[in-house]
BALUMGU-355598 format. One record per residue (C-alpha): residue number from 1; residue in one letter; x, y, z. Coordinates in pm, 1 decimal, decimal comma. Layout:
// residues N
[atom NUM; 'a'; [X; Y; Z]]
...
***
This chain:
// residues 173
[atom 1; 'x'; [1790,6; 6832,9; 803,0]]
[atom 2; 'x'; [1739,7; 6827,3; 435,4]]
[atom 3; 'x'; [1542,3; 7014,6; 219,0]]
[atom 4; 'x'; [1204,5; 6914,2; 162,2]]
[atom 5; 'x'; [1001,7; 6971,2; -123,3]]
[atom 6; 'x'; [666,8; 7183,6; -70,2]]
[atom 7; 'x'; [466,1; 6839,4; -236,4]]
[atom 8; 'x'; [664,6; 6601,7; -30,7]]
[atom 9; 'x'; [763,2; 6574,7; 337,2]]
[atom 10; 'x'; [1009,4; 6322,3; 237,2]]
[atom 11; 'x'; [1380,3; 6495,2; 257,8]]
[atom 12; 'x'; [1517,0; 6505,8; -61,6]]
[atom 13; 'x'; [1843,9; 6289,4; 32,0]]
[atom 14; 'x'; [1586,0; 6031,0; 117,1]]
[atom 15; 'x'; [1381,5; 6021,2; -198,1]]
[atom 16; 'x'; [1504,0; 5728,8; -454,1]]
[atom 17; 'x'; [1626,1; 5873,0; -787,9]]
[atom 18; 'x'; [1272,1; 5811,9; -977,5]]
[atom 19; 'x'; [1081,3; 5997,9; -698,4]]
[atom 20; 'x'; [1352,4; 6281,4; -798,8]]
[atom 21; 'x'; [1292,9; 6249,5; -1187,9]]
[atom 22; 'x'; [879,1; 6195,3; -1138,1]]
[atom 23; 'x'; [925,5; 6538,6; -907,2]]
[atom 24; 'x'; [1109,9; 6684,4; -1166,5]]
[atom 25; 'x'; [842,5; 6625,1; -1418,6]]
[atom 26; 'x'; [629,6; 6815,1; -1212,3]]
[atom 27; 'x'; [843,8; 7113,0; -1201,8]]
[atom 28; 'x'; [1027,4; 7082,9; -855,8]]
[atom 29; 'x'; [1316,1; 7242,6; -861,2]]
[atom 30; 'x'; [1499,7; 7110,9; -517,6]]
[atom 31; 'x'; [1465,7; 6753,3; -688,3]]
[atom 32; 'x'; [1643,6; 6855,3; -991,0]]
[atom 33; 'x'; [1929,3; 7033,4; -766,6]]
[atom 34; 'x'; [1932,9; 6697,5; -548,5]]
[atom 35; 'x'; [1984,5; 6482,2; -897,4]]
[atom 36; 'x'; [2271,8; 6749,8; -986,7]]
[atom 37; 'x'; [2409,7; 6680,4; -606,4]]
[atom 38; 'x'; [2414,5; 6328,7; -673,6]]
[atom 39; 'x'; [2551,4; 6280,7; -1066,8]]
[atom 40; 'x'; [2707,6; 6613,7; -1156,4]]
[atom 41; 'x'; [3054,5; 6481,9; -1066,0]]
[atom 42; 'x'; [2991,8; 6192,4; -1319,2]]
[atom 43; 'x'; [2879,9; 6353,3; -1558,2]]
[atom 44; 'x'; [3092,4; 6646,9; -1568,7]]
[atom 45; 'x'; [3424,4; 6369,4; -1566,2]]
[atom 46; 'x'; [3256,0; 6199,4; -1823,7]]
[atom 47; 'x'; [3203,9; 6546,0; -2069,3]]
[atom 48; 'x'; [3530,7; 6644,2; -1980,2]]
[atom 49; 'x'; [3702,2; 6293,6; -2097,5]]
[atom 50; 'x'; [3495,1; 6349,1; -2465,5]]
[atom 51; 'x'; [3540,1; 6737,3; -2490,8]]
[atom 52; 'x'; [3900,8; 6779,1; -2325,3]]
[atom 53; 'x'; [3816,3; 7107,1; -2199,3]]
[atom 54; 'x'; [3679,1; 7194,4; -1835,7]]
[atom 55; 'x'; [3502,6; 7490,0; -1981,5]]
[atom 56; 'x'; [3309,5; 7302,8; -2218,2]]
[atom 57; 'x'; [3256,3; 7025,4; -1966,4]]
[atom 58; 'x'; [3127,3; 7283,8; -1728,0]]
[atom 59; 'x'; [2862,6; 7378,4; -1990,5]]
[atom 60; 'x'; [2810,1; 7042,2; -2104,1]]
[atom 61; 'x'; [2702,7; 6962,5; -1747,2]]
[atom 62; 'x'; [2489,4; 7222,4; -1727,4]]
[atom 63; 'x'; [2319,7; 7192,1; -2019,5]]
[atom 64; 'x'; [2263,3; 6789,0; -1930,8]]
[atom 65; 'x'; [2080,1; 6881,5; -1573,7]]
[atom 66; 'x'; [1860,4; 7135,0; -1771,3]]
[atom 67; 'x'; [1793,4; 6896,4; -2033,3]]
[atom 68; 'x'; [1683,4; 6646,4; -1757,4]]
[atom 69; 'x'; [1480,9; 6901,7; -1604,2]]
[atom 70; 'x'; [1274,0; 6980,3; -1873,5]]
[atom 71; 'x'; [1266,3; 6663,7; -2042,0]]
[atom 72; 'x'; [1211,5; 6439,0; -1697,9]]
[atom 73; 'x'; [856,0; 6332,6; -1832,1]]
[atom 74; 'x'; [1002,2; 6161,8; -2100,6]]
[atom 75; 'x'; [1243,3; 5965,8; -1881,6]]
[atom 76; 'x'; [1128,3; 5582,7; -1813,2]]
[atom 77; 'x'; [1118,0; 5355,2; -1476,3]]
[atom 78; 'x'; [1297,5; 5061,8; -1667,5]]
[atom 79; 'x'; [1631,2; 5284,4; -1783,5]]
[atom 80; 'x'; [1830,5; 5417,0; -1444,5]]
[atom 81; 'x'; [1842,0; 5694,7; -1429,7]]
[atom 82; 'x'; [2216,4; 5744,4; -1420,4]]
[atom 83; 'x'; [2190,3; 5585,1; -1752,8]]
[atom 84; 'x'; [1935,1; 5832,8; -1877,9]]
[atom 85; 'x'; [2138,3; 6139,1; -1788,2]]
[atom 86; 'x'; [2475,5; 5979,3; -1978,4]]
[atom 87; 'x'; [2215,9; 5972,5; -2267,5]]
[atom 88; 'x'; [2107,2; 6333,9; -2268,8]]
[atom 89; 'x'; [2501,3; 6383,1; -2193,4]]
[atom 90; 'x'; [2586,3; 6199,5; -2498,2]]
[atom 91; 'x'; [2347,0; 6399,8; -2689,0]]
[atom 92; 'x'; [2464,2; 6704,8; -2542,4]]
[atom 93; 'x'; [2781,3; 6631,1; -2653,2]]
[atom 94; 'x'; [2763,2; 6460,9; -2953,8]]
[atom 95; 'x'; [2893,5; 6168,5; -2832,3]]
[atom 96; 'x'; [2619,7; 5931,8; -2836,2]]
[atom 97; 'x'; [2754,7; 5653,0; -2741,8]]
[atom 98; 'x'; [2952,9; 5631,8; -2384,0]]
[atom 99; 'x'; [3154,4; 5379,3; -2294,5]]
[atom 100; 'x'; [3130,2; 5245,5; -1953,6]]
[atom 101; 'x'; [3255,4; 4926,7; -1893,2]]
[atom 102; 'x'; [2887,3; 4731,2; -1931,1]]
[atom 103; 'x'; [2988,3; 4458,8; -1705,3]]
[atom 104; 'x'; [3028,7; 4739,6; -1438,3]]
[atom 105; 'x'; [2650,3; 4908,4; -1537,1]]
[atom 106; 'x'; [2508,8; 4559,8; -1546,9]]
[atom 107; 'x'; [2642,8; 4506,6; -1179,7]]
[atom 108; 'x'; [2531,4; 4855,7; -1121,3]]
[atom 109; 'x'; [2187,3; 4791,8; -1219,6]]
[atom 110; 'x'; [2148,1; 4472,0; -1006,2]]
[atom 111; 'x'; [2307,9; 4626,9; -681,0]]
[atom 112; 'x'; [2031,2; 4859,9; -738,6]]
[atom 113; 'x'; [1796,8; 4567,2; -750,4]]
[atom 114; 'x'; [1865,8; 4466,5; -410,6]]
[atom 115; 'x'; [1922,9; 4803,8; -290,2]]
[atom 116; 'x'; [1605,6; 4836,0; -376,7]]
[atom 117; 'x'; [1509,3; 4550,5; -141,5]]
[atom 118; 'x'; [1718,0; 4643,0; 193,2]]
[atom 119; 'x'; [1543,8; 4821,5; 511,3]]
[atom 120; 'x'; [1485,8; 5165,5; 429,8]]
[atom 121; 'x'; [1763,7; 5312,3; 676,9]]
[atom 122; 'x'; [2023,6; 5083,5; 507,6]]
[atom 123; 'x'; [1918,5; 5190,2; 168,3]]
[atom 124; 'x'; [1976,1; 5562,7; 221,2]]
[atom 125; 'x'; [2254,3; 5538,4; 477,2]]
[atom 126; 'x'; [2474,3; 5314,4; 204,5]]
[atom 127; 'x'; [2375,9; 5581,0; -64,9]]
[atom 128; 'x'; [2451,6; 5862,1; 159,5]]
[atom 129; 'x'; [2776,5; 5743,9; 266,7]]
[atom 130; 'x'; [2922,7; 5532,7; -31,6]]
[atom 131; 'x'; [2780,9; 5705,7; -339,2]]
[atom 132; 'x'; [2718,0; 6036,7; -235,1]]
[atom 133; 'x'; [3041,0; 6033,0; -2,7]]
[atom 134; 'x'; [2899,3; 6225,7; 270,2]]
[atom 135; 'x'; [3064,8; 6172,2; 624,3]]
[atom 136; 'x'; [2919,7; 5957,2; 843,6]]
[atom 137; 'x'; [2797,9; 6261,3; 1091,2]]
[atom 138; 'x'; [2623,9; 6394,8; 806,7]]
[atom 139; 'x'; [2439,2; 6106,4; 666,5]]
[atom 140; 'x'; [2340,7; 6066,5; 1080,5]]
[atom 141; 'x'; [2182,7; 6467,4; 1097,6]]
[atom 142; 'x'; [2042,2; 6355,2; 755,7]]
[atom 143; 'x'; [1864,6; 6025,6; 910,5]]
[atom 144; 'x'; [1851,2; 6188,5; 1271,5]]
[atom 145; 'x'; [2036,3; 5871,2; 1395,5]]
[atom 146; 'x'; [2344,1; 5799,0; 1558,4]]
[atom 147; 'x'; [2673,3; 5774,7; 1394,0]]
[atom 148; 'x'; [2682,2; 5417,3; 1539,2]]
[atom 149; 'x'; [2370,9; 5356,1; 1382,0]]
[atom 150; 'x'; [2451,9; 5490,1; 1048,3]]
[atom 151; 'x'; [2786,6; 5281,3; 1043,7]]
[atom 152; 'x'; [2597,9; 4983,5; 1182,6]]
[atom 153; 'x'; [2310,6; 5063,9; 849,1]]
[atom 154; 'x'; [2606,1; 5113,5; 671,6]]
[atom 155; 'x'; [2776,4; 4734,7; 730,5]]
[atom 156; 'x'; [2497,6; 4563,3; 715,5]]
[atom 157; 'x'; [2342,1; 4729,2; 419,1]]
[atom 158; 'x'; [2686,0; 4637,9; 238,5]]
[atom 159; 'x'; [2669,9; 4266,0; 369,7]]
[atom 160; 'x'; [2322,6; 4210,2; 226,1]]
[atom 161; 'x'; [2384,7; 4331,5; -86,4]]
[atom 162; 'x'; [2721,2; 4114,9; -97,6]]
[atom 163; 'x'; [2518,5; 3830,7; -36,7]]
[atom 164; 'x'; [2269,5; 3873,8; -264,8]]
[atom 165; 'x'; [2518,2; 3974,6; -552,1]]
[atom 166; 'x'; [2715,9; 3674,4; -449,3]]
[atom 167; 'x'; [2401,1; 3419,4; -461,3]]
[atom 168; 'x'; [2280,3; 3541,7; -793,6]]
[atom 169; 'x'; [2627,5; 3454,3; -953,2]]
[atom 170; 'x'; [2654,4; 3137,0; -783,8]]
[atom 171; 'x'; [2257,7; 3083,8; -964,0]]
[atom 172; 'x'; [2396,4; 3248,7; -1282,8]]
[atom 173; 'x'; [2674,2; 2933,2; -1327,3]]
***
């Protein structure tokens, strides 16, 4: 199973990425190296694209997650918190302006939305498996379900957010 925080019997994998950042703020330490599980990779790609070096990328990164460490109370509900942590990378950096494609974060921000909304056990099973990229027998020790289950969580997690995504653009027109 995860690891659980001492203030939380929640397992870490489980816990949204504002319960992580709120934790954080209070000086939790498996939160923060739950946040670096889940966005180091991004970050570290993106440091490396503005600094060209993987040695400087490898600080960069480091110096981003300690950053958001001690800085978490400062970090607000309404920005994602991906978003936040390309922030402190920019500042990091000195590039304070990143450039992801802001169609893509705007789509990011409402799959989040109804993320958000969807059973619990799809929630965490479609972040397990398709953002964190864990195998399926993983994410089921993780939500001490079947695989079945987890690829069952997993499709219809992915068709409810399709819908939803799909319906809001249709409204959008």
């Amino acid at each position: 199973m995860g690891t659980k925080s001492r203030r939380n019997l929640v397992p870490m994998e489980a816990r949204s990425d504002a319960e992580l950042v709120q934790a954080c703020a209070q000086g939790d330490r498996d939160a923060l190296r739950e946040l670096y599980h889940r966005y180091s990779r991004a970050v570290f790609s993106w440091c490396r694209r503005v600094l060209r070096t993987p040695e400087g990328a490898i600080r960069a990164t480091e110096s981003v997650f300690v950053q958001a460490f001690r800085r978490a109370n400062e970090w607000t509900p309404r920005v994602p918190v991906a978003a936040w942590l390309f922030h402190l990378a920019g500042q990091v950096t000195g590039d304070p302006a990143p450039d992801p494609d802001l169609y893509a974060v705007y789509l990011g921000v409402q799959a989040a939305t109804h993320l958000a909304a969807l059973p619990l056990r799809q929630a965490v099973a479609l972040r397990l498996v398709r953002h964190e990229h864990r195998d399926i027998d993983e994410a089921a020790r993780i939500l001490g379900i079947s695989e079945d289950d987890v690829r069952r969580a997993v499709f219809d997690g992915l068709a409810a957010l399709k819908l939803a995504l799909e319906d809001q653009r249709v409204q959008r027109r």
